[in-house]
C-alpha positions, -999 to 999 in steps of 0.1 A, spaced: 0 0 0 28 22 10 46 17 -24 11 25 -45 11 57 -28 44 66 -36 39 55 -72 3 76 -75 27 107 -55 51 99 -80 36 105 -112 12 134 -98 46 150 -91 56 147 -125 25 158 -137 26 184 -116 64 196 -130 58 193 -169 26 209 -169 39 238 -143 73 241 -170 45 242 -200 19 270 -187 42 289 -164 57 317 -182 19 322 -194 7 322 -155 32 348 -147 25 369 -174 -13 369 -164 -13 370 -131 9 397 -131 -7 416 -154 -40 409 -130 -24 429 -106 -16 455 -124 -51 458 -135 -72 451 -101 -66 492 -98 -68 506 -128 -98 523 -118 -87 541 -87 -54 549 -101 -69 564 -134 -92 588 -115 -65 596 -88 -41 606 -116 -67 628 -143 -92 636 -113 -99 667 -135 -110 647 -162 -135 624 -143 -148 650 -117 -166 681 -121 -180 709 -94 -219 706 -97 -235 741 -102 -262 751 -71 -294 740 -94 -278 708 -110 -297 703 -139 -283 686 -164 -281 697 -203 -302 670 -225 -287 640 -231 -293 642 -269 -275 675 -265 -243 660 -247 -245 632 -273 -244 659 -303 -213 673 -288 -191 639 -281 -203 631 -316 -189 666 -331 -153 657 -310 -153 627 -322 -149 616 -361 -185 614 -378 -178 579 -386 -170 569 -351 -209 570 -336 -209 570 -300 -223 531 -288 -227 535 -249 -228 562 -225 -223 561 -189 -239 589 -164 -242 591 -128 -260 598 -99 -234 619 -83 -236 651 -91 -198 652 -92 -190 630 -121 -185 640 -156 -202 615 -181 -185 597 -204 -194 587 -242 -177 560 -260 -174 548 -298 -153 512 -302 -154 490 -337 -130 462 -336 -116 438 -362 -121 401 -360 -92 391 -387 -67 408 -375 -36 389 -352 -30 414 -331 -44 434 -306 -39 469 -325 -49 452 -352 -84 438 -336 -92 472 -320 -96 499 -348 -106 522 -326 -120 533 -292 -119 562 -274 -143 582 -253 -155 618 -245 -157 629 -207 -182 659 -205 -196 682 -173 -231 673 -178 -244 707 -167 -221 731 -187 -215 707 -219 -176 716 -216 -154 683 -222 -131 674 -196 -108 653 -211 -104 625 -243 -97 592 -235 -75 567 -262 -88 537 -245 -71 515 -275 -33 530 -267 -43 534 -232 -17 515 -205 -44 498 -182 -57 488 -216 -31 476 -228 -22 457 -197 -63 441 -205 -54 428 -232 -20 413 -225 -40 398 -193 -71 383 -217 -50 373 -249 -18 377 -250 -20 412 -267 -36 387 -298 -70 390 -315 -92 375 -288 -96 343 -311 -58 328 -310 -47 345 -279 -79 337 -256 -71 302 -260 -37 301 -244 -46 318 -219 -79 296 -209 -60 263 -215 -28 277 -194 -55 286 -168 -70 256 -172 -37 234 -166 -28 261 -134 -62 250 -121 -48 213 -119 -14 226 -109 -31 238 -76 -51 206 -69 -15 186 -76 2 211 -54 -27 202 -27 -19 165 -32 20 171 -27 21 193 0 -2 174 24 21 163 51 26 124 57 19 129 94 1 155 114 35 158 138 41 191 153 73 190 128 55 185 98 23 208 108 56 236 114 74 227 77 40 225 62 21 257 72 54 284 83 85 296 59 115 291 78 131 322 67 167 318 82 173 284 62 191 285 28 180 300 1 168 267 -14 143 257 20 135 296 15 125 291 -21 106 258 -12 88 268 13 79 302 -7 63 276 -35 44 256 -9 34 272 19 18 307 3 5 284 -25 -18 262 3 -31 296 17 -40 310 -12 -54 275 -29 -91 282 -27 -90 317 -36 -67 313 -64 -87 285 -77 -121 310 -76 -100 337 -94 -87 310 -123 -124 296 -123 -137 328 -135 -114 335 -155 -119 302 -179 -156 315 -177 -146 342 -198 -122 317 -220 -146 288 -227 -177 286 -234 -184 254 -228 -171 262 -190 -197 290 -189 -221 270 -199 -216 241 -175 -216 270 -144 -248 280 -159 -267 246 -157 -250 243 -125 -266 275 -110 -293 271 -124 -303 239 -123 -313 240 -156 -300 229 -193 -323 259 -209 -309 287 -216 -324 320 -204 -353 331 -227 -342 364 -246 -376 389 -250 -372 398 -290 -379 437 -288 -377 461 -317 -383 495 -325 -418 501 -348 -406 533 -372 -431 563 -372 -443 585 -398 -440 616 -368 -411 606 -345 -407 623 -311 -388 653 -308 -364 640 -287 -369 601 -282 -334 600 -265 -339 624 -235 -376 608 -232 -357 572 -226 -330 586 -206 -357 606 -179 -381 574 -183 -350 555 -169 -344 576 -143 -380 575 -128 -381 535 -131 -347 527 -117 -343 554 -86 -318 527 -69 -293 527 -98 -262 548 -90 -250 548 -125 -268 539 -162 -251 525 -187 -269 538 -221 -263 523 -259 -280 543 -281 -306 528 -314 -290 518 -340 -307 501 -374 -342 510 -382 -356 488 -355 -328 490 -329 -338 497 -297 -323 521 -272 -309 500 -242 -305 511 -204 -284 490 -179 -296 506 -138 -266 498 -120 -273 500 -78 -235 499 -70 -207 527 -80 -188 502 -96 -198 468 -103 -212 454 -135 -241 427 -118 -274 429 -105 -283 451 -133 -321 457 -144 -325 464 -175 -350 487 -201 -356 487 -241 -368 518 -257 -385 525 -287 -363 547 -311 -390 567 -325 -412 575 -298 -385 572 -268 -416 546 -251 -407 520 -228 -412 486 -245 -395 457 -223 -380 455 -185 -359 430 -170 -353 432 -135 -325 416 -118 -348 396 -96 -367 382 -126 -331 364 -138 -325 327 -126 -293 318 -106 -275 306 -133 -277 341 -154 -271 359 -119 -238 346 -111 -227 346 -146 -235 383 -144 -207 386 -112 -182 363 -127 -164 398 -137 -167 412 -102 -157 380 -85 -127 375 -108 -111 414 -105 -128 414 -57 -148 442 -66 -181 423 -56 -163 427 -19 -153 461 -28 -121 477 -19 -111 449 4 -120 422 -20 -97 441 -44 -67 442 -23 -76 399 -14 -75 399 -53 -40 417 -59 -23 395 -33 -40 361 -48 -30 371 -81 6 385 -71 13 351 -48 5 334 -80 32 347 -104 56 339 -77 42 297 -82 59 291 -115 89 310 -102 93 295 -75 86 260 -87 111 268 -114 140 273 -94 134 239 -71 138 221 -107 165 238 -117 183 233 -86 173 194 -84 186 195 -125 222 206 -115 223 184 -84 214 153 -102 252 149 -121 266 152 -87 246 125 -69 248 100 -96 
């Protein structure tokens, strides 16, 4: 019995060194490049505050939103129309309009993104704050190294799901290896503490094992989410999961009926509409019509920052007329959670704490394959010497 334990150990060891030596320059790169994102958001605004913020006049009322839309429009090129606006609650926040077109043959990343940039404007004085270039942008850039390798989404989203994928199985090996023979006080001590003042190689070991148990289950919810995003056959399976059900969500087929006398302003119509039916939401996230049936789209967002638990309204184009809502407690389980896979995957859903939990997961995890590296290395030029 002993012996087949060894043997099983064995192999998962080797399994758990050739796949680590395949996927880990790919785990490093996105895991650091996870860091680097978790606080893009906090950093951006900190740095181009003047951008982002405005000082609200005594009256605040807002300039129509058409009107705001005809000016981001003039800024931008005429063939760049404007696909989703953001505003806010807070009366201190300048609104942003943003154009993006991308191009599914191309390799690359600058290739894939023609364009997309966005217009910040004070919403009571129309005066534009600042122009973002989200497509040369650094936290963007840092995105896209972290969701495809800087390649179209099509080749490089692969690597990185599959190299997820085999770090998923790297952490349930690692589990399997560093589970102590026997619960004595000596193992429990080499198992669960770094013993700083050894060598550098105990150092280095016990920097691959011991962070990497405290961090497994965490790491493996951060890797999970992220191979939602990847595969679609994952996102699938966590959707039956959740919601106990192998039918996808029914999709209400809205469009927008085209009238010989249009409303004057069918835009602002939707956009004060939405503001009556969704007083919670701190932020709406707007895409205007486009086609001759398209319908104007509002996303109610209750929290300052986080993409789930969204209800959601369709507008007519013509006559600016409410035509469909979908409120977040109407969705099942299954399209709930894949709603907060995002959130989950950068903390945000636990705010600024669960964002901080996320940097350290993710930074502990470029350190694995590092780590993990040098014990092979130094095992490689030792074994000369010992034969």
């Amino acid at each position: 019995m002993r012996t087949k334990r060894r043997w099983i150990k064995y192999w998962i060891g080797q399994l758990h060194l050739w796949l680590g030596l395949a996927s880990g320059i790919v785990v490093v790169i996105v895991s650091i490049t996870g860091c680097l994102f978790v606080f893009q958001k906090e950093i951006t605004e900190a740095l181009f505050s003047e951008r982002y913020f405005v000082t609200p006049p005594a009256e605040r009322q807002t300039l129509p939103l058409s009107l705001l839309l005809e000016k981001a429009q003039r800024t931008l090129r005429a063939d760049r129309p404007v696909d989703n606006i953001v505003t806010y609650r807070s009366p201190d926040r300048a609104w942003e309009f943003m154009t993006y077109k991308s191009n599914d043959t191309a390799l690359t990343y600058f290739g894939a993104v023609e364009y997309y940039q966005s217009v910040l404007i004070n919403p009571y004085t129309g005066v534009i704050t600042g122009i973002r270039d989200y497509k040369h942008d650094f936290f963007s850039i840092i995105k896209y190294v972290h969701w495809s390798l800087l390649l179209n989404s099509s080749y490089g989203q692969p690597i990185v799901g599959w190299s997820t994928f085999i770090f998923v199985l790297l952490l349930l090996s690692g589990l399997v290896l560093w589970w102590p023979k026997k619960w004595t006080k000596a193992l429990r001590d080499r198992s669960f503490t770094i013993k700083w003042k050894a060598s550098f190689k105990r150092v280095n070991y016990d920097l691959h094992n011991v962070p990497g148990f405290y961090i497994l289950l965490p790491a493996l919810v951060i890797a999970m989410t992220g191979m939602v995003f990847a595969f679609g056959w994952f996102q699938a399976a966590v959707y039956v999961v959740a919601a106990g059900t192998t039918s996808p969500p029914v999709q209400a087929v809205v469009r927008s009926i085209p009238l010989q006398d249009s409303a004057s302003h069918p835009l602002d119509m939707a956009y004060e509409a939405s503001l009556r039916q969704l007083p919670a939401a701190l932020r709406l996230n707007i895409s205007p019509a486009s086609g001759k049936e398209g319908t104007i789209g509002v996303w109610g967002y209750r929290r300052k920052e986080t993409f789930y638990g969204a209800d959601v309204l369709q507008f007519d184009r013509y006559s600016g007329k409410l035509l469909h809502r979908l409120n977040n407690g109407d969705k099942n389980r299954g399209q709930r959670l894949i709603e907060m896979n995002y959130d989950i995957h950068v903390g945000a859903i636990a705010g600024i704490t669960g964002k901080v939990i996320a940097f350290i997961i993710s930074l502990v995890c470029a350190s694995l394959p590092i780590t993990g590296f040098l014990i092979w290395w130094g095992k490689r030029r030792r074994a000369p010497r010992a034969a």
